[in-house]
Structure formats: C-alpha cells, structure tokens
C-alpha positions in Angstrom: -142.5 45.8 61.8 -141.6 43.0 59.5 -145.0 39.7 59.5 -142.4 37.2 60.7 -140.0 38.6 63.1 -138.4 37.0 66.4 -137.9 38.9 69.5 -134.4 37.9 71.5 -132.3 38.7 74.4 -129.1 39.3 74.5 -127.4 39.3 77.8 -123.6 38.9 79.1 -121.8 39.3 82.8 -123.6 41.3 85.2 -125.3 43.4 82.2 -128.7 44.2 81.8 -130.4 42.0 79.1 -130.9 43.8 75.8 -134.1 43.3 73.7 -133.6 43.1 70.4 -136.4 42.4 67.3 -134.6 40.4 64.3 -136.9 40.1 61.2 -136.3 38.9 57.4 -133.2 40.3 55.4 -132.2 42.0 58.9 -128.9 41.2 60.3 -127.7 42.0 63.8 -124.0 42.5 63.7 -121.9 41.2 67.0 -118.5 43.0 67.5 -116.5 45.7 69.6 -117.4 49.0 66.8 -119.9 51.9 69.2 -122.6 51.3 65.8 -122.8 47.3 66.6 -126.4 45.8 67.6 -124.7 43.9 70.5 -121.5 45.7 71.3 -119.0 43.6 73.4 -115.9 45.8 75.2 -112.7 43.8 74.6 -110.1 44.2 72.4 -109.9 40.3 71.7 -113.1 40.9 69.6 -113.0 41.9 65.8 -114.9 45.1 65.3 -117.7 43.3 63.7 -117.2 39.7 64.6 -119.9 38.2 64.1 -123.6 38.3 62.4 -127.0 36.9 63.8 -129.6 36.8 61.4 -133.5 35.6 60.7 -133.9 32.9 57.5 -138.0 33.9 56.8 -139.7 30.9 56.7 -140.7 29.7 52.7 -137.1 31.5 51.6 -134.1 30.3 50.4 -132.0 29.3 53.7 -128.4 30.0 54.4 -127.3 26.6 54.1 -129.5 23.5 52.8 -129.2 22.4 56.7 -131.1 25.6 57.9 -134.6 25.1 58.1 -136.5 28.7 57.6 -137.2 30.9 60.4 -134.1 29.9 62.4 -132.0 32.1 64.1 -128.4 32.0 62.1 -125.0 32.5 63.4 -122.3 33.6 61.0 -118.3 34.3 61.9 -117.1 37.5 60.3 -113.6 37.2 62.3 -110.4 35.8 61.9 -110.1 34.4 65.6 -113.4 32.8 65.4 -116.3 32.1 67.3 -117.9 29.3 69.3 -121.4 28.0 70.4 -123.4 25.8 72.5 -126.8 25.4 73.8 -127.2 27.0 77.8 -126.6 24.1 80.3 -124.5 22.0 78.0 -121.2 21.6 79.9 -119.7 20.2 76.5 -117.3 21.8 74.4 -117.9 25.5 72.2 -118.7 23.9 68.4 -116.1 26.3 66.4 -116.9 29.0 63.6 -114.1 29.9 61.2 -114.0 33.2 59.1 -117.4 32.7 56.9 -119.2 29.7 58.2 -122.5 29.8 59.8 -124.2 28.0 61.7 -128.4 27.3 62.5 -129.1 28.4 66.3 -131.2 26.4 68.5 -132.6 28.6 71.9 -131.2 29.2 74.3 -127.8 29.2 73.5 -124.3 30.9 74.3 -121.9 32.4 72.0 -117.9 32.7 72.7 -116.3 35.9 71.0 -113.4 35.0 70.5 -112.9 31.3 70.6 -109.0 31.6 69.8 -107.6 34.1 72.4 -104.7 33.5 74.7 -106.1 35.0 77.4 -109.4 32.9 78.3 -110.2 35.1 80.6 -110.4 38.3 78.0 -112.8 36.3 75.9 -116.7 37.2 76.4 -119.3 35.0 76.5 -123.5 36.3 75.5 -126.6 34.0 76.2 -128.8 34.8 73.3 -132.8 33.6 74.0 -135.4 33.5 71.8 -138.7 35.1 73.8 -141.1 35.0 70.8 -142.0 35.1 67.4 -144.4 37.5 65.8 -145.0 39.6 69.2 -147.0 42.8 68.8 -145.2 45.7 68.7 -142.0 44.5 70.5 -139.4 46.6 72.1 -136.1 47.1 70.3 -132.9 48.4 72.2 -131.5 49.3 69.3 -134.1 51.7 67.6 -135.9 52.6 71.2 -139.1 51.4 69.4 -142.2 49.6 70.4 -144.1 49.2 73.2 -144.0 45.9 74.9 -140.6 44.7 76.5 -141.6 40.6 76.6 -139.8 39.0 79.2 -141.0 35.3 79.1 -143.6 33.3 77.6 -146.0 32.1 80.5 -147.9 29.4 79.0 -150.0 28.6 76.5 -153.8 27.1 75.7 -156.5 26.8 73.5 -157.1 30.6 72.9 -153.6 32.2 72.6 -150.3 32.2 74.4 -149.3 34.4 77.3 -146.0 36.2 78.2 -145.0 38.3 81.0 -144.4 41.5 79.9 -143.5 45.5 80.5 -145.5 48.1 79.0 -142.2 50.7 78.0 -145.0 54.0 77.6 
C-alpha cells in the first residue's frame, strides 16, 4: 500500500457502503462499465463518467486551487456532473466534460446533472474515513484487513476508529 493513501466510502440508495483505498497516481473511475471502481446502474450515466483521484501531498496538484492530498473530482461525460457538501440544501456546483474540481468530506455527487428525467439520475455520498490507515480494506481488490468504519476520537497518543477485522 501506497505511504499516503485515504480510505473512503462510497455509498448510494439503499446499497451497502463500499470501502474503497485511493492513493497517489491512483484514480477511481465512476461510470455504468461492470470494470468501474464505483459502478452506478442507469443508462443516464456515461460508461466512465467520472474520475476521483488522490493529489499526494508535496506534488504538483491538478489545478493551482488544489491543495495536495485532496480528494479530486474530474467530469469525463458529456451530461455532466454535480457536487455538494452532505447537509447543504443549496444547489449541485456543475462539472462540464474535463473540469475538476477539489472535494471537501463529506460530500455528494450527482451523475448525471443534465438528464430529463430527475428521477433516473443517481446520487453517491462519498466520505473520507481516514488517511494513512493500516492495512485498509478495499472493495475493489478484496485486500486488507481492517474495514474502518468511523474515526472515534482522538488524544495525545493516537487516534481511534471503529473498525471490522475482515479475516
């Protein structure tokens, strides 16, 4: 596993959570193909739709507005995507074929944000558990041993999350 890595979840509807480890260089690609990371059933969606990446801290960033070791947010579609931080009842923020966009956590993500049907569009909370954890579990590769769940708390000698051992 990669030194600097963040551990997410991916969740939408009445779906199980997925756990999913994102580290430097590694992108996890959003769309309706069987081979994407987070696969989303609709036909609105592009096949891959959209990208969710890492920007290691000390590197180069995406854009000059992307501090390092953000999670980014990148449209690959031609119907777009939208965004907004979990609990803000304001308006999706629009992606357009290309553009990205620096991720505060938690946050939602509309695929697509132009469809004509509303009601076929899909909407995935993405939240950042951790950074760094110790041999995380990935959905995707079946690998790892702890599934984090939450961070507990934190104090002088470490932080604490509520885990499940996978073994």
């Amino acid at each position: 596993m990669d030194s600097y890595v963040k551990v997410v979840t991916v969740s939408q509807a009445n779906q199980r959570p997925r756990h999913l480890v994102v580290g430097p260089g590694q992108v996890l690609v959003i769309g309706r193909a069987q081979a994407s990371d987070i696969h989303v059933e609709s036909r609105e969606v592009s096949a891959r739709h959209a990208e969710l990446s890492l920007v290691p801290p000390g590197k180069e960033s995406h854009s000059d507005a992307t501090p390092p070791g953000q999670l980014f947010l990148r449209d690959c579609s031609t119907n777009g995507t939208g965004f907004k931080v979990t609990g803000n009842s304001g308006q999706w923020k629009p992606l357009r074929d290309g553009e990205g966009e620096a991720l505060a956590s938690p946050l939602q993500v509309l695929v697509p944000l132009n469809c004509k049907a509303k009601e076929l569009a899909v909407v995935l909370t993405i939240r950042v558990v951790g950074d760094s954890l110790p041999d995380a579990y990935d959905d995707r590769t079946k690998a790892g041993r702890w599934r984090y769940h939450r961070k507990l708390g934190e104090g002088a000698l470490g932080i604490v999350y509520r885990a499940t051992d996978t073994n």
